[in-house]
C-alpha positions in Angstrom: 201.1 130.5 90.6 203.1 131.6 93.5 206.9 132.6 93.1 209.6 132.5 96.2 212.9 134.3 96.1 216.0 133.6 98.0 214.9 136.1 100.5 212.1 134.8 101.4 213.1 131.6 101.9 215.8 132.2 103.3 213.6 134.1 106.0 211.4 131.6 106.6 212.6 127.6 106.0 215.5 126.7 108.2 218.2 124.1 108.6 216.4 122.2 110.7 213.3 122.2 108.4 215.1 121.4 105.4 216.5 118.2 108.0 212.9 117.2 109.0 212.0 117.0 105.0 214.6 115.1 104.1 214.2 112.5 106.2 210.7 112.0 105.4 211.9 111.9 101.6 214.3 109.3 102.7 211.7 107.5 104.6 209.3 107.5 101.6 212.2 106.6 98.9 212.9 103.4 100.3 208.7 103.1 100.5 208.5 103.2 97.1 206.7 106.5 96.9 208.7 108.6 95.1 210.4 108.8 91.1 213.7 109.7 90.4 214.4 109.7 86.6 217.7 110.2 86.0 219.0 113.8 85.8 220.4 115.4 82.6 223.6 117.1 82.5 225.0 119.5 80.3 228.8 120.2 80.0 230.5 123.6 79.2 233.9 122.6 79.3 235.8 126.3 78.3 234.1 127.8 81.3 233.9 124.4 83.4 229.9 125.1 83.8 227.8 122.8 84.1 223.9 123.1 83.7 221.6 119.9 85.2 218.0 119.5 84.7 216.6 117.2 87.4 212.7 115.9 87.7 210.9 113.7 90.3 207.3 113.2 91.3 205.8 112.2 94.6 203.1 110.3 93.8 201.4 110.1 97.2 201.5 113.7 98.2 200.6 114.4 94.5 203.5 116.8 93.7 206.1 116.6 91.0 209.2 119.2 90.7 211.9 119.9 87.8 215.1 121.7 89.1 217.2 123.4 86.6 220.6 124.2 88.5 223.6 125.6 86.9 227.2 125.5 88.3 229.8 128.1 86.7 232.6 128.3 89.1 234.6 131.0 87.5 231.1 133.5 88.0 232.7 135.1 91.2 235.1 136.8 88.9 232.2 138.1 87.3 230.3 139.1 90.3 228.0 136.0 90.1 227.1 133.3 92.3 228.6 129.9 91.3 225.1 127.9 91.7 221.9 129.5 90.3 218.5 127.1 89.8 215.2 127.4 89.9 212.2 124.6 90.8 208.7 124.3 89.4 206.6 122.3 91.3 203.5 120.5 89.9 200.3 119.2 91.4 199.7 115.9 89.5 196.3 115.2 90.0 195.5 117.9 87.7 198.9 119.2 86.0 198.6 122.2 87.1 202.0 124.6 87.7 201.7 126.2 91.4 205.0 127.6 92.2 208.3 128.3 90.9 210.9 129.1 93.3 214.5 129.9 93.7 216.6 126.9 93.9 220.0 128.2 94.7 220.4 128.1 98.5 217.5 125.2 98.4 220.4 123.3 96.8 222.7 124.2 99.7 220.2 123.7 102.0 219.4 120.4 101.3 222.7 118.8 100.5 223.8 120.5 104.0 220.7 118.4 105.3 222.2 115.4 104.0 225.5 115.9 104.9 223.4 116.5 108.6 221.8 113.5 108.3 224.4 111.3 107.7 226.9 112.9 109.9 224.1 112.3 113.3 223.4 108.7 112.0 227.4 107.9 111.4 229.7 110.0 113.7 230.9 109.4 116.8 228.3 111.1 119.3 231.5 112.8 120.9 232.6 114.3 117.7 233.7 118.2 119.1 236.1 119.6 116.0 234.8 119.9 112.6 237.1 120.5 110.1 236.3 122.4 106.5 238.3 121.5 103.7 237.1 123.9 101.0 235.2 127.0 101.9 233.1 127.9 98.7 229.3 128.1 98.0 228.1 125.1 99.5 230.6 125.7 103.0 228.1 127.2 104.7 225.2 124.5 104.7 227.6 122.1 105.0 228.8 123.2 108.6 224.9 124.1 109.3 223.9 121.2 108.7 227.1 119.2 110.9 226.0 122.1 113.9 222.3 120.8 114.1 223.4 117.5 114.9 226.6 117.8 117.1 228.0 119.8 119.4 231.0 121.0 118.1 233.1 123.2 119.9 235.9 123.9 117.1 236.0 124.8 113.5 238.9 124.7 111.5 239.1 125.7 108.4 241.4 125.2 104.8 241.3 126.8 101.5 243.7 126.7 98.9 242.8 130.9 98.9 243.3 132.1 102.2 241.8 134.6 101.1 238.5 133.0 100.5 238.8 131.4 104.3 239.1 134.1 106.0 236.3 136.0 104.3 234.1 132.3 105.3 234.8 132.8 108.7 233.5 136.3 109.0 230.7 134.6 106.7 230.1 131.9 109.9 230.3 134.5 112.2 227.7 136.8 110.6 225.4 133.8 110.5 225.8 133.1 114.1 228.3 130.4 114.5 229.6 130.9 118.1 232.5 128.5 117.9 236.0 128.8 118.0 237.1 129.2 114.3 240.9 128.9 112.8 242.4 129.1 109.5 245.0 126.5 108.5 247.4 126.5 105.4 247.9 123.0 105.0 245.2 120.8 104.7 247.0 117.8 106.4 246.6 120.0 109.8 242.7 120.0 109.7 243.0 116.2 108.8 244.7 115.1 111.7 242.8 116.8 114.2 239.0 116.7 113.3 236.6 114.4 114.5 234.2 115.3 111.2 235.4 116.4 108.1 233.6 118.3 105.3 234.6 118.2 101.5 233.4 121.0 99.4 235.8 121.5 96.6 235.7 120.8 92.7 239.0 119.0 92.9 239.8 117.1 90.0 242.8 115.3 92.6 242.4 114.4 96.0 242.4 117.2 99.1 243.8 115.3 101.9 246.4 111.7 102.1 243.9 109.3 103.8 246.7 108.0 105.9 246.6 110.9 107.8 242.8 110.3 108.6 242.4 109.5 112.6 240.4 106.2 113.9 236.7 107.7 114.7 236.4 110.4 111.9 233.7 110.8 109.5 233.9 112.2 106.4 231.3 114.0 104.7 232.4 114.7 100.8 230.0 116.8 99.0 232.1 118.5 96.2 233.0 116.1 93.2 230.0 115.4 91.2 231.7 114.4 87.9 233.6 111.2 87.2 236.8 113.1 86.8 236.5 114.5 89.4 238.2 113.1 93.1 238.1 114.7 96.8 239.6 111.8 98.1 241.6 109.8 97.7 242.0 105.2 97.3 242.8 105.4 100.9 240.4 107.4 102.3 238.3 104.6 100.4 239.8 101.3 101.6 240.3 102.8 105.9 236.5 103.5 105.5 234.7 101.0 108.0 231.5 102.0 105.9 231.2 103.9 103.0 227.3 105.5 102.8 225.9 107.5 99.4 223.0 109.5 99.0 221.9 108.0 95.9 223.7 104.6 94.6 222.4 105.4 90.9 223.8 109.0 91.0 227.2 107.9 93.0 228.0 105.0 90.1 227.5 107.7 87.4 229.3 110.9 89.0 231.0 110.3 92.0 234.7 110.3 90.5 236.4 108.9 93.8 234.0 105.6 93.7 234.1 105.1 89.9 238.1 105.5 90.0 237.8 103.1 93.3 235.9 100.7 91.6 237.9 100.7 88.1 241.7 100.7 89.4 241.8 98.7 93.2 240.1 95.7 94.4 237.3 98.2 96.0 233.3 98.3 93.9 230.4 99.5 94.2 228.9 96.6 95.8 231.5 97.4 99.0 229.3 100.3 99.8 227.5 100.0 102.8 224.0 101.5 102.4 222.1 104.2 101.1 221.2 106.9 103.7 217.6 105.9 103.3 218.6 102.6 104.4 220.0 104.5 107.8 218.3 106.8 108.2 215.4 104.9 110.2 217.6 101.9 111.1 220.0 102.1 113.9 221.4 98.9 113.3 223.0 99.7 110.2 225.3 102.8 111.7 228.6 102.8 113.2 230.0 99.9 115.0 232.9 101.3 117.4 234.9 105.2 118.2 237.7 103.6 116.0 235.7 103.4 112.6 236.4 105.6 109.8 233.2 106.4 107.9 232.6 108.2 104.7 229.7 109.5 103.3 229.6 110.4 99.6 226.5 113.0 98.3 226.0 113.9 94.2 222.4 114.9 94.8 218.8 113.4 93.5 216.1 115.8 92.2 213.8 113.7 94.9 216.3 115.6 97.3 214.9 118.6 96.2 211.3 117.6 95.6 210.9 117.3 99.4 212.4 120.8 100.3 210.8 122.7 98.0 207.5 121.0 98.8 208.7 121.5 102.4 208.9 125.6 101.5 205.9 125.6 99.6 203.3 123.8 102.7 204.7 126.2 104.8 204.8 129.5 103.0 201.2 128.8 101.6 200.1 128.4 105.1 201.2 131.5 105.8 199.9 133.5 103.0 203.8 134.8 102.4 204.5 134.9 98.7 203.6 136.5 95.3 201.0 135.3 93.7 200.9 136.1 89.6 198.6 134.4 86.7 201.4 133.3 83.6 
């Protein structure tokens, strides 16, 4: 069985790789080709930790994986990371286990993908200012992912600790981002002068007042994956031209905004536009005009992660990287 770390992976499957996987998992998802079962999630409400165990199987490539991801927000104060997961992939013609693999910034990388994804299939192609409303563990993929598909020229950034932003910008920095980069202290200042807009918070209440939202900006809200939970608010929901989710089962079950949407205003479920398989090799079903709102909503599928990790595996077996132990 061969094991990855971080490190390694890190060193050796990119941004834009984790991009290319995706979209052929999105590609073979609407095929038919792939099964989702429905994740489990466990609860641990007295630290707000949360611990999801998430299988799929790709029956045409012959791979299955299990994630097991956990999400403790109050580890930093003990000198943890927030996410920690691992993945074990399995060959199903014969059952056998051939890799287990860090799963922590394969998380990242893949909902950053997404977030990638949807922001090159729904905004504007002139889009220049990205604006960061939350600055936490999943910030950094998330403005990777925006980078590989636009050419921003501005980043501006809020957290409710300042602290915390101006330790992300070094963060971008140190990573290479070679943008201009500013630090806000209201949120409403990002709002009403970005062209995309990426949500990364655990906010149990919305981040921004949708009214401040310019014609032309996408959204791309990545944070709340419980139903209590909101990052935007019932009129971010009813400007947005189209509404796109990475997984409609997922968004109906743990996408707080949407459920609250759907239960207290004359918005549902049914008024979401597509899936982002549905886009994401269709280019009639993308934005209509530079004045549209758009919004795309991401809880995650373990198929999401089935493709990147498969992704990681082809390539580090090709190249002999790895360490290889009998269990």
């Amino acid at each position: 069985m061969l094991i990855f770390s971080e490190k390694v992976i890190q060193s050796h499957y990119t941004m834009n790789d984790a991009i290319q996987d995706v979209k052929l998992g999105l590609i073979s998802k609407k095929a038919g080709n792939i099964s989702n079962p429905h994740r489990t999630v466990i609860d641990v409400p007295k630290v707000e930790g949360s611990v999801l165990y998430m299988p799929s199987a790709d029956q045409t490539n012959n791979i299955a994986a299990t994630k097991v991801v956990s999400i403790f927000p109050q580890n930093p104060s003990l000198a943890k990371p927030t996410t920690q997961g691992l993945i074990v992939l399995t060959e199903v013609e014969t059952g056998e286990h051939i890799c287990v693999m860090n799963a922590s910034y394969l998380t990242r990388l893949r909902t950053g993908a997404l977030s990638g994804i949807a922001t090159e299939k729904l905004a504007r192609k002139d889009a220049k200012v990205l604006g960061v409303i939350g600055t936490g563990g999943m910030a950094l993929e998330q403005v990777l992912g925006v980078l590989e598909v636009r050419d921003i020229e501005e980043i501006k950034l809020f957290n409710r600790t300042a602290e915390k932003a101006i330790a992300f910008k070094e963060k971008l920095m140190q990573n290479g981002v070679a943008v201009t980069i500013e630090i806000f202290n209201q949120s409403e200042e990002v709002v009403t002068t970005s062209d995309i807009i990426n949500c990364a918070t655990r906010s149990y209440k919305p981040v921004f007042d949708g009214i401040l939202l310019q014609p032309g900006t996408h959204i791309n809200g990545v944070g709340s994956f419980l139903p209590t939970m909101r990052e935007v608010d019932q009129t971010t929901i009813d400007r947005a031209g189209k509404i796109v989710v990475d997984d409609m089962v997922g968004v109906k079950e743990e996408a707080g905004e949407l459920i609250h949407a759907d239960a207290n205003s004359d918005w549902s479920f049914s008024d979401i536009h597509a899936e982002l398989s549905d886009i994401v090799n269709n280019d009639q079903l993308v934005r209509e005009s530079d004045e549209e709102i758009t919004f795309f909503k991401s809880v995650g599928a373990a198929y999401f992660d089935l493709v990147v990790a498969a992704g990681v595996y082809n390539k580090l077996k090709e190249k002999e990287i790895g360490l290889n132990i009998e269990i």
